[in-house]
PDB file of N, CA, C and O in Angstrom:
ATOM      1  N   UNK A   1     122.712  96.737 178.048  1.00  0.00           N
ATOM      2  CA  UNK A   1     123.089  97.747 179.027  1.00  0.00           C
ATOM      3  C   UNK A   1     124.050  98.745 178.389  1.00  0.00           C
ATOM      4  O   UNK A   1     124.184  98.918 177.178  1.00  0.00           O
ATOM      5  N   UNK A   2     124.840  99.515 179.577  1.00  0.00           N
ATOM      6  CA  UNK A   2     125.784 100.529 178.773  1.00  0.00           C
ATOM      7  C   UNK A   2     127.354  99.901 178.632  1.00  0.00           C
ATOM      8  O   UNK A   2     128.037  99.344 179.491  1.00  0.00           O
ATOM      9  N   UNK A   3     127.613 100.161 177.430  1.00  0.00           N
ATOM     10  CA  UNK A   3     129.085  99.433 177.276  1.00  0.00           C
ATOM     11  C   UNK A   3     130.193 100.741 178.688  1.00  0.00           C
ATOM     12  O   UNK A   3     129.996 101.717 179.412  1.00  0.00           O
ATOM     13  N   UNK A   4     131.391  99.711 178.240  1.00  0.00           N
ATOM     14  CA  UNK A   4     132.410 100.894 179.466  1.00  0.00           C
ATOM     15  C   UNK A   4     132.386 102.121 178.430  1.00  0.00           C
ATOM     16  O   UNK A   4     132.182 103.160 179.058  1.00  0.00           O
ATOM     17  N   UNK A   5     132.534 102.361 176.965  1.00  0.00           N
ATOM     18  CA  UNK A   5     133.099 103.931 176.592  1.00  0.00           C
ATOM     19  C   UNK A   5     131.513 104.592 177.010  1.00  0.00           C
ATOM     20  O   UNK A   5     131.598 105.621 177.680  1.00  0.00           O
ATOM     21  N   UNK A   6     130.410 104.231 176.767  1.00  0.00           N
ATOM     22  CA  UNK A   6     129.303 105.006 176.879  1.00  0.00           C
ATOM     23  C   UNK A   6     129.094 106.125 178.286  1.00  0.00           C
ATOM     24  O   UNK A   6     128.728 107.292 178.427  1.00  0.00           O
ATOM     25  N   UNK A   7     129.755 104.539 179.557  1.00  0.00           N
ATOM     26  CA  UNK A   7     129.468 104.937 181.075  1.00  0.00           C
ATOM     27  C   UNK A   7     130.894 105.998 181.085  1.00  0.00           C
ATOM     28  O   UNK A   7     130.746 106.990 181.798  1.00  0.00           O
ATOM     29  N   UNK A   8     132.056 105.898 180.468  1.00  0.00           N
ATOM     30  CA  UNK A   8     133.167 106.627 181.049  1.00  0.00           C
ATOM     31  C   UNK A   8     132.833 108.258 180.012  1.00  0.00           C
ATOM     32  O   UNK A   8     132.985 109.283 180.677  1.00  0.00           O
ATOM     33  N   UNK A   9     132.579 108.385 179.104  1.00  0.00           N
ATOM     34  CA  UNK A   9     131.669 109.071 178.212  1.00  0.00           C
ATOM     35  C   UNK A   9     130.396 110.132 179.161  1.00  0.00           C
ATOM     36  O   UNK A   9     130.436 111.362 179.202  1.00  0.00           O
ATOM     37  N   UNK A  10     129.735 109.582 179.592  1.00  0.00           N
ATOM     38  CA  UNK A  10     128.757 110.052 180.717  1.00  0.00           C
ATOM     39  C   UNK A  10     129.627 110.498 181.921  1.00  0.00           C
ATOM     40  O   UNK A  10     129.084 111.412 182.542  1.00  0.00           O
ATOM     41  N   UNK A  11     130.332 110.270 182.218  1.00  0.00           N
ATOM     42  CA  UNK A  11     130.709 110.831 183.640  1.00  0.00           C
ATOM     43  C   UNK A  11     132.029 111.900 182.981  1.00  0.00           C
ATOM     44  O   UNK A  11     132.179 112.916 183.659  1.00  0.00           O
ATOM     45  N   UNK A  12     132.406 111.850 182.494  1.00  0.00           N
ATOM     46  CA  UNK A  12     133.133 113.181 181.200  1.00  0.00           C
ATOM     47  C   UNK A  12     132.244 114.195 181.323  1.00  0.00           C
ATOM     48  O   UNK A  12     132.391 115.214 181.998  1.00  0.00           O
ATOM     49  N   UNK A  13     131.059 113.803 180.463  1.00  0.00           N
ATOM     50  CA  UNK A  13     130.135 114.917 180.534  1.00  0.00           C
ATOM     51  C   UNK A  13     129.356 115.191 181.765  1.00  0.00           C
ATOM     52  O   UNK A  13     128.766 116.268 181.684  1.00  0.00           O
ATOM     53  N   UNK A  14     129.198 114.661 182.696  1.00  0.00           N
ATOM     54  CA  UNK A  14     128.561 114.943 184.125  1.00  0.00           C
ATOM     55  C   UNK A  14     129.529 116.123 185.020  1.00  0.00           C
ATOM     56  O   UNK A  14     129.149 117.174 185.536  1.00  0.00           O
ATOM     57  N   UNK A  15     131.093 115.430 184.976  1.00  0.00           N
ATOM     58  CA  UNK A  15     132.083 116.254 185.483  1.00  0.00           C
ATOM     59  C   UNK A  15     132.607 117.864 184.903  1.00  0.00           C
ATOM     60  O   UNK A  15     133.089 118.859 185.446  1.00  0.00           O
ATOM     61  N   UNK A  16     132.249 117.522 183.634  1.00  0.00           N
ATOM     62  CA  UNK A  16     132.675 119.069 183.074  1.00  0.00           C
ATOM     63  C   UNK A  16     131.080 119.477 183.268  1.00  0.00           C
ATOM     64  O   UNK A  16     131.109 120.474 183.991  1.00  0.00           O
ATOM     65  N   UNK A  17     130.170 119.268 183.059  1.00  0.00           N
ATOM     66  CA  UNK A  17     128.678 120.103 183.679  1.00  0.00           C
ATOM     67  C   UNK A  17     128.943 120.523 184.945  1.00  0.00           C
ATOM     68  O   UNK A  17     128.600 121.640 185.333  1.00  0.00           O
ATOM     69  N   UNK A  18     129.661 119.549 185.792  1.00  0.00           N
ATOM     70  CA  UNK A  18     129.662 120.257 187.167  1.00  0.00           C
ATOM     71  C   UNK A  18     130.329 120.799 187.840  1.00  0.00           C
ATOM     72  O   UNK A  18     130.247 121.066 189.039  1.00  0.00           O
ATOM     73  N   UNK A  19     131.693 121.185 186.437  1.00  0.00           N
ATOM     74  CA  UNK A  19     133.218 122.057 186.524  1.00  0.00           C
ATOM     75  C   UNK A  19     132.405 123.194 186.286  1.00  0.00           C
ATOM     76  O   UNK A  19     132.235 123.980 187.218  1.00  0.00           O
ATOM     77  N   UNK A  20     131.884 123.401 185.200  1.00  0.00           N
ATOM     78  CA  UNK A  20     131.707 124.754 184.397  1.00  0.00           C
ATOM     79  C   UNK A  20     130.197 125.332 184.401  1.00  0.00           C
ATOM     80  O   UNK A  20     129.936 126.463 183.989  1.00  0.00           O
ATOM     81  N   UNK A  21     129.005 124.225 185.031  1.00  0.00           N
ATOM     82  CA  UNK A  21     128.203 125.427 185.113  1.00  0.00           C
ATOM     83  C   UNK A  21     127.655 125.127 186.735  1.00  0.00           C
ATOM     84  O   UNK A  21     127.531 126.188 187.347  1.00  0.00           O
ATOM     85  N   UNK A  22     127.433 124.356 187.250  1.00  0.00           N
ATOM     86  CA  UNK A  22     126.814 123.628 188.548  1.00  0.00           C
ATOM     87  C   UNK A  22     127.441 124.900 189.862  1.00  0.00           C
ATOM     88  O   UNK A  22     126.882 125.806 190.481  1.00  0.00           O
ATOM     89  N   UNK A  23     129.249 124.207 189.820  1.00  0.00           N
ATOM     90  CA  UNK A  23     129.788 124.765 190.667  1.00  0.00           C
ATOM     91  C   UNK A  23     130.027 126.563 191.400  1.00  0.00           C
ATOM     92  O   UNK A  23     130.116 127.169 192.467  1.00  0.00           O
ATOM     93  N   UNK A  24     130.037 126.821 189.354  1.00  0.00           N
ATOM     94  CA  UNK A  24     130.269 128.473 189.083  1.00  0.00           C
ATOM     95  C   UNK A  24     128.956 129.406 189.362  1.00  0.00           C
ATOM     96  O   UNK A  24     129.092 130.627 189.440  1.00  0.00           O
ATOM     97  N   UNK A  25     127.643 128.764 189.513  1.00  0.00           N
ATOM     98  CA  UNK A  25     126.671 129.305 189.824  1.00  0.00           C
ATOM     99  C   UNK A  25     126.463 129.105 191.269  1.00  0.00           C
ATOM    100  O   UNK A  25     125.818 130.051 191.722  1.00  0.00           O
ATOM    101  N   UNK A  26     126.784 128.182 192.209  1.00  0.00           N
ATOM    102  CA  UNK A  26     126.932 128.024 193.544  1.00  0.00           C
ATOM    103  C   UNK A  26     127.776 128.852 193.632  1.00  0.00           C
ATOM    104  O   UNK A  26     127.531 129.366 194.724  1.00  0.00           O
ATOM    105  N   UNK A  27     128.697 129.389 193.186  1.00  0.00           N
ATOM    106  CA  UNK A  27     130.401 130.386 193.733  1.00  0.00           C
ATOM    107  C   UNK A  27     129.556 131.985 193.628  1.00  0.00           C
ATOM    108  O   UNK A  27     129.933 132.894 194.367  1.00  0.00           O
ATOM    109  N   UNK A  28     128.587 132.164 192.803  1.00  0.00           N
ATOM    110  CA  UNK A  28     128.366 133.443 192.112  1.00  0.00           C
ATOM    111  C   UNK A  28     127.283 134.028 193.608  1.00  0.00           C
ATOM    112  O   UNK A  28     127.533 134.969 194.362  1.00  0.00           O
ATOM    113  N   UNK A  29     126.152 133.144 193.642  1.00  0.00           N
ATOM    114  CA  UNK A  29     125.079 133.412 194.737  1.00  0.00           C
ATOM    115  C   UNK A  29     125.852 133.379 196.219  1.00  0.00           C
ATOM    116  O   UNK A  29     125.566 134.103 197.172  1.00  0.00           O
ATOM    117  N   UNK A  30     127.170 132.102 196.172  1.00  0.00           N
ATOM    118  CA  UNK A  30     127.784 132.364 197.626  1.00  0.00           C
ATOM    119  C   UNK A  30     128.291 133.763 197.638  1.00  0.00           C
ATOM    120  O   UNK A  30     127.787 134.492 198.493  1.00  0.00           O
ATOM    121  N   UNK A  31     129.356 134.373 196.710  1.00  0.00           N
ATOM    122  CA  UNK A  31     129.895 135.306 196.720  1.00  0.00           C
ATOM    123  C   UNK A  31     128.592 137.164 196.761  1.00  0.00           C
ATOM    124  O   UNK A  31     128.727 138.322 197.153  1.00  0.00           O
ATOM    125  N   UNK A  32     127.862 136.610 196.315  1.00  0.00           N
ATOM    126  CA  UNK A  32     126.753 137.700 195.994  1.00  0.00           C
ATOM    127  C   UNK A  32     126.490 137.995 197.718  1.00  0.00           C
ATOM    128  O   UNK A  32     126.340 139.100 198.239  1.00  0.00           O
ATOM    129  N   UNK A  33     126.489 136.756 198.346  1.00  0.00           N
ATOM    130  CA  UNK A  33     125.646 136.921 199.303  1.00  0.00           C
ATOM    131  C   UNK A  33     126.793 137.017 200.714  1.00  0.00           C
ATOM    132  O   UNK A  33     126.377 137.245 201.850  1.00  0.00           O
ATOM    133  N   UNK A  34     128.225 136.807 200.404  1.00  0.00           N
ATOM    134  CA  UNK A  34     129.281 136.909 201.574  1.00  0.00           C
ATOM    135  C   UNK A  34     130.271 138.006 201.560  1.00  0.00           C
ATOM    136  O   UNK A  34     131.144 138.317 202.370  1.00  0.00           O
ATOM    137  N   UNK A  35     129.890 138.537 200.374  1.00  0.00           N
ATOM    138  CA  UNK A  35     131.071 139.755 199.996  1.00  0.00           C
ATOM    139  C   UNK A  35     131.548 140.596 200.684  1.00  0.00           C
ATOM    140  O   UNK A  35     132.770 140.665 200.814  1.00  0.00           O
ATOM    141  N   UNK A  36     130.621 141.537 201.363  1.00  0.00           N
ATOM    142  CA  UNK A  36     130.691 142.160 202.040  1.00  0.00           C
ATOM    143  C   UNK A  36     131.035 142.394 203.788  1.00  0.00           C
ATOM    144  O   UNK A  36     131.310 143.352 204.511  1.00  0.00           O
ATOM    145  N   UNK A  37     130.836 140.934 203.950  1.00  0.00           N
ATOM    146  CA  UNK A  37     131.064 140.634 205.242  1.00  0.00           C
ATOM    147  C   UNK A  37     132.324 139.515 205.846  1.00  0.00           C
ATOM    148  O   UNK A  37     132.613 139.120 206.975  1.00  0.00           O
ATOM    149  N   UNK A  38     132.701 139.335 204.909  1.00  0.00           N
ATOM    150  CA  UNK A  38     134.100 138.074 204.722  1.00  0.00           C
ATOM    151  C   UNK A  38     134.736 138.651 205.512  1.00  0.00           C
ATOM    152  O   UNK A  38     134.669 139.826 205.873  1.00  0.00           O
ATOM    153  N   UNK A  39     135.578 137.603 205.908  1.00  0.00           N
ATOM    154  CA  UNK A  39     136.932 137.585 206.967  1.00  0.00           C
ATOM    155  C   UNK A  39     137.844 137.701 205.691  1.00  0.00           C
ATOM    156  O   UNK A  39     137.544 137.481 204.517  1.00  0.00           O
ATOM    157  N   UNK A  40     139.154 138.142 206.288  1.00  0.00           N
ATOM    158  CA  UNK A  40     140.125 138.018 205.240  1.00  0.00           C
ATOM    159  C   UNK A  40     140.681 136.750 204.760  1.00  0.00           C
ATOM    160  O   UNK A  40     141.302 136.739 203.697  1.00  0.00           O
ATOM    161  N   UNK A  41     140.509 135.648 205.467  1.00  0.00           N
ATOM    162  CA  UNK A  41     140.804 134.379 205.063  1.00  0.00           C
ATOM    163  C   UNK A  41     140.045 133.665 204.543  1.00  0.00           C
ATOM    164  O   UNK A  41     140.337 132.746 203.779  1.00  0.00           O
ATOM    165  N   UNK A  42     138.831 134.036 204.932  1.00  0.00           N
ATOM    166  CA  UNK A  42     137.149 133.891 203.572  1.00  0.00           C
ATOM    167  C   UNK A  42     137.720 134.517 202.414  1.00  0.00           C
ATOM    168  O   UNK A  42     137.751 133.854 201.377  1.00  0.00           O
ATOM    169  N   UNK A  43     138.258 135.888 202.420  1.00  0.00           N
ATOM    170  CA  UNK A  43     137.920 136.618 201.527  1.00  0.00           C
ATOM    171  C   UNK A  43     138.751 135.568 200.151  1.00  0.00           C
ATOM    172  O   UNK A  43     138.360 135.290 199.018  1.00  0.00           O
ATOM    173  N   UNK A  44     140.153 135.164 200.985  1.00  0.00           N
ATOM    174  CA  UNK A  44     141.205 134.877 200.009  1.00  0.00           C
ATOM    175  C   UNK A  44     140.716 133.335 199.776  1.00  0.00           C
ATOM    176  O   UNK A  44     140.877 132.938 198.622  1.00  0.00           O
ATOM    177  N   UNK A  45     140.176 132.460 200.644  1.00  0.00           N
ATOM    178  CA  UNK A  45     139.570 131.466 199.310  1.00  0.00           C
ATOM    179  C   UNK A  45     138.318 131.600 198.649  1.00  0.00           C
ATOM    180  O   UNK A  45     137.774 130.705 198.001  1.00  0.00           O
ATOM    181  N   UNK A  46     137.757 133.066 198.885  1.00  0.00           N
ATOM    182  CA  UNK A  46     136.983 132.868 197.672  1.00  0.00           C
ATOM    183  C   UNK A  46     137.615 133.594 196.559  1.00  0.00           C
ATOM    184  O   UNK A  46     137.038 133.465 195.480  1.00  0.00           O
ATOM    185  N   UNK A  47     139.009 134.562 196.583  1.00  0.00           N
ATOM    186  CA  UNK A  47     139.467 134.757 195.265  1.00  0.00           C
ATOM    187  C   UNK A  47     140.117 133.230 194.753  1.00  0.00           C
ATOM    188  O   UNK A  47     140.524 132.856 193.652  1.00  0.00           O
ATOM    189  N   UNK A  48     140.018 132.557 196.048  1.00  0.00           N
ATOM    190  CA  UNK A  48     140.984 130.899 195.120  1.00  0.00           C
ATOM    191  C   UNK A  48     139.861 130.046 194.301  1.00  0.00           C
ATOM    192  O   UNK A  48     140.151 129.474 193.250  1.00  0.00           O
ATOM    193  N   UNK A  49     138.726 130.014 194.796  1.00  0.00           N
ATOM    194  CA  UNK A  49     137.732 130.017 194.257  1.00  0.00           C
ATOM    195  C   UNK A  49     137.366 130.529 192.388  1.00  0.00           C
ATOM    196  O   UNK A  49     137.153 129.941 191.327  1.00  0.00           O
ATOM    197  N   UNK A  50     137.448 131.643 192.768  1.00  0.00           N
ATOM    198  CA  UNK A  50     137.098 132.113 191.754  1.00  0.00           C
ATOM    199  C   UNK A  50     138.327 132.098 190.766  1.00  0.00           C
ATOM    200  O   UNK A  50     137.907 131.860 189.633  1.00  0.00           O
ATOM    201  N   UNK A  51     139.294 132.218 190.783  1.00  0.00           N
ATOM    202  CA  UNK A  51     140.360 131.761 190.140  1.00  0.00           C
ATOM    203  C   UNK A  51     140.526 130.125 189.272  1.00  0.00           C
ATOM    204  O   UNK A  51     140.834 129.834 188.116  1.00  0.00           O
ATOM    205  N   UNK A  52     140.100 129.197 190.651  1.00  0.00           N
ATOM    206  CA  UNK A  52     139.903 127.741 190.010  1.00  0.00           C
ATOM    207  C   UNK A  52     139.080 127.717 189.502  1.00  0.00           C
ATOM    208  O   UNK A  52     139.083 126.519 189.220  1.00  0.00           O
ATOM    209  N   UNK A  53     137.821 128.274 188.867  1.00  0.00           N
ATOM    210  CA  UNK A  53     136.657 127.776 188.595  1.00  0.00           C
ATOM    211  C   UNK A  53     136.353 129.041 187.388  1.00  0.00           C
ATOM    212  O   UNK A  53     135.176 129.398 187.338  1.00  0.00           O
ATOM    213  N   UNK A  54     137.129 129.599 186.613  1.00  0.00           N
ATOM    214  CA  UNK A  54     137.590 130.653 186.285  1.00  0.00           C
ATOM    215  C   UNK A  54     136.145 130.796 184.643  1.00  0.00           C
ATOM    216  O   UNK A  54     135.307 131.622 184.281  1.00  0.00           O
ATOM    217  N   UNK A  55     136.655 129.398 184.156  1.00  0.00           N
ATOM    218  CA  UNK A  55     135.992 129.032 182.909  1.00  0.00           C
ATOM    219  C   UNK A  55     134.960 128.999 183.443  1.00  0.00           C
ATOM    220  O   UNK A  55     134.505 130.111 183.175  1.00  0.00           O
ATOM    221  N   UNK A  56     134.309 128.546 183.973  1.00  0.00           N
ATOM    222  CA  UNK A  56     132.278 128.378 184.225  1.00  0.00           C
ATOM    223  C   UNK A  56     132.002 129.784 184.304  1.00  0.00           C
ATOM    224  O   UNK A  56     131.345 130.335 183.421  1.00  0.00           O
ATOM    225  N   UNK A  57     132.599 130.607 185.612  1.00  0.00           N
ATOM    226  CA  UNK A  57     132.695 131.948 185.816  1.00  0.00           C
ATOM    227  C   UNK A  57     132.752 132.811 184.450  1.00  0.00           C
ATOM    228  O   UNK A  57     131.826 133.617 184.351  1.00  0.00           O
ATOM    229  N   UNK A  58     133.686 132.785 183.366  1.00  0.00           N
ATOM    230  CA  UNK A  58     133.387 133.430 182.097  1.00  0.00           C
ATOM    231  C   UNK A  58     132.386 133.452 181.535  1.00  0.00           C
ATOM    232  O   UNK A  58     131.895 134.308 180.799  1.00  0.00           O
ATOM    233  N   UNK A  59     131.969 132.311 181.928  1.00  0.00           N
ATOM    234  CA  UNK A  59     131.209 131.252 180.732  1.00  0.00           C
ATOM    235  C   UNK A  59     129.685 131.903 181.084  1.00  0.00           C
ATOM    236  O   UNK A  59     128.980 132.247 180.135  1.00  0.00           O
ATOM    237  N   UNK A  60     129.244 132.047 182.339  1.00  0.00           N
ATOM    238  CA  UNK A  60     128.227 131.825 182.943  1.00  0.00           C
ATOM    239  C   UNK A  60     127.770 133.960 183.096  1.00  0.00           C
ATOM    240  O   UNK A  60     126.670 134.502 183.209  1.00  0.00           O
ATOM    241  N   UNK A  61     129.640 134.775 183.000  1.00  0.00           N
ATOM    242  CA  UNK A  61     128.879 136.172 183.042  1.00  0.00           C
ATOM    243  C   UNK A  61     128.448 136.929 182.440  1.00  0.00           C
ATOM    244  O   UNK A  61     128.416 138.055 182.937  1.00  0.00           O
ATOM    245  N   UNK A  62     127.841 136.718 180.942  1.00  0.00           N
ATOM    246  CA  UNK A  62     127.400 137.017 181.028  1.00  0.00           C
ATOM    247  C   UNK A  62     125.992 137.063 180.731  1.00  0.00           C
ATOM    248  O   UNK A  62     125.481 137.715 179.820  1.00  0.00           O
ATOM    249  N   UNK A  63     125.312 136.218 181.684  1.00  0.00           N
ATOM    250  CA  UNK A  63     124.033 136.034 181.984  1.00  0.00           C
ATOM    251  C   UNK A  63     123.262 136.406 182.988  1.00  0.00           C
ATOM    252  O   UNK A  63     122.032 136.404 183.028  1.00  0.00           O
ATOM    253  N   UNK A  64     124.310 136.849 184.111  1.00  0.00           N
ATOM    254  CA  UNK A  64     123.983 137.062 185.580  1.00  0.00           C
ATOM    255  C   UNK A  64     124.211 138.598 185.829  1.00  0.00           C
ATOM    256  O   UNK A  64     125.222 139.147 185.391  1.00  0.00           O
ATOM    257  N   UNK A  65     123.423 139.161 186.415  1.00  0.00           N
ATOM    258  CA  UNK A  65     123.398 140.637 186.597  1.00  0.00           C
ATOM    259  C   UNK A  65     123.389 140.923 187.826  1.00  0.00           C
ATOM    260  O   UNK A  65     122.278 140.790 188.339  1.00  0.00           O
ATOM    261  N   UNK A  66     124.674 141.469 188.894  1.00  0.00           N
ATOM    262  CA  UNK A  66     124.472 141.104 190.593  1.00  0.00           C
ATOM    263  C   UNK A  66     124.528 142.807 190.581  1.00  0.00           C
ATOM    264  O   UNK A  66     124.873 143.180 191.702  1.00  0.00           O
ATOM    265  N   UNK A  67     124.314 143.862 189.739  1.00  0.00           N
ATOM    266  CA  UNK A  67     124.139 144.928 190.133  1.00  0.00           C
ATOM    267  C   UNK A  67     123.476 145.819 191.230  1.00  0.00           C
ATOM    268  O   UNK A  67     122.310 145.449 191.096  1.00  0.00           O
ATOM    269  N   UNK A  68     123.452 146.745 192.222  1.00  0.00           N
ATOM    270  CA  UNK A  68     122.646 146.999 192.390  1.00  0.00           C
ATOM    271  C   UNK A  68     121.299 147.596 192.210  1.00  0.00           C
ATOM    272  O   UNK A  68     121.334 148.544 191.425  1.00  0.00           O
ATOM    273  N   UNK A  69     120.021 147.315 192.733  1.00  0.00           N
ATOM    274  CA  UNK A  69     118.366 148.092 192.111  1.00  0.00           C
ATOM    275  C   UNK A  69     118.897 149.699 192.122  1.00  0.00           C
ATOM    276  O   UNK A  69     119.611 149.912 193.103  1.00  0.00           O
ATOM    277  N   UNK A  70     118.801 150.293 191.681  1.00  0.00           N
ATOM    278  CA  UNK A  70     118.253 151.469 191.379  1.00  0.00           C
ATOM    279  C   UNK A  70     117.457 152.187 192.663  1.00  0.00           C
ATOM    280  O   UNK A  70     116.320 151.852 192.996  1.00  0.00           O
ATOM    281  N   UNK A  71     118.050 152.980 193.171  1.00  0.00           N
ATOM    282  CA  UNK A  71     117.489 153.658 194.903  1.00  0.00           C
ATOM    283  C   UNK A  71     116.650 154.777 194.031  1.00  0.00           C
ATOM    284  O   UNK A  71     116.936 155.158 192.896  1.00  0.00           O
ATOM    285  N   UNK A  72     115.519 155.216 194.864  1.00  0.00           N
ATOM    286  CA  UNK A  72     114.541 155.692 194.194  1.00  0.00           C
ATOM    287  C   UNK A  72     114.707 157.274 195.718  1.00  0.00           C
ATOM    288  O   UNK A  72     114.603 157.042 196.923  1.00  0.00           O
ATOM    289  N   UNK A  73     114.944 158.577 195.157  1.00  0.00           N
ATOM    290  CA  UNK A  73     115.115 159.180 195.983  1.00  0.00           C
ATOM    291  C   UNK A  73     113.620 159.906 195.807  1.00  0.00           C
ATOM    292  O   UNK A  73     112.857 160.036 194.849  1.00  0.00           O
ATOM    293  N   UNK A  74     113.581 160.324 197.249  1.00  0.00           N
ATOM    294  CA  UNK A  74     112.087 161.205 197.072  1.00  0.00           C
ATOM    295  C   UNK A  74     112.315 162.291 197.023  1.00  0.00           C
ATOM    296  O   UNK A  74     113.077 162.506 197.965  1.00  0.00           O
ATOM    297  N   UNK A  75     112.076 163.492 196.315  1.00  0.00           N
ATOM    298  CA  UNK A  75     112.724 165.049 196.464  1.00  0.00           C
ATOM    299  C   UNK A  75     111.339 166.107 197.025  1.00  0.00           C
ATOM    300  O   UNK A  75     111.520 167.308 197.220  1.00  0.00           O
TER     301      UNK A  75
END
């Protein structure tokens, strides 16, 4: 079976996977999708949010592009 350093070893690496990329990609799509409409007491734990979770958030921007499309005017 698994000795104890292997199992305490595995959950090391399970917990920082789900510090730095799991959580920070749940924070990115919540925030994408509440921004604009937050209460001010939403607003301020999701800057606490994003503050605690700061490293995945670095880590993870730049891969993610929340820009807006490109409006296409008709003339």
């Amino acid at each position: 079976m698994l000795d104890q350093t292997t199992i305490v070893l595995l959950l090391y690496v399970i917990l920082a996977g789900t510090y730095l990329l799991v959580v920070p990609l749940a924070l990115y799509f919540y925030l994408k999708n509440r921004w604009y409409v937050a209460s001010s007491f939403e607003r301020a734990f999701m800057y606490f949010l994003v503050f605690f979770f700061f490293p995945g958030m670095f880590a993870l921007a730049p891969f993610l592009n929340f820009r807006p499309k490109r409006r296409e005017i008709e003339a």
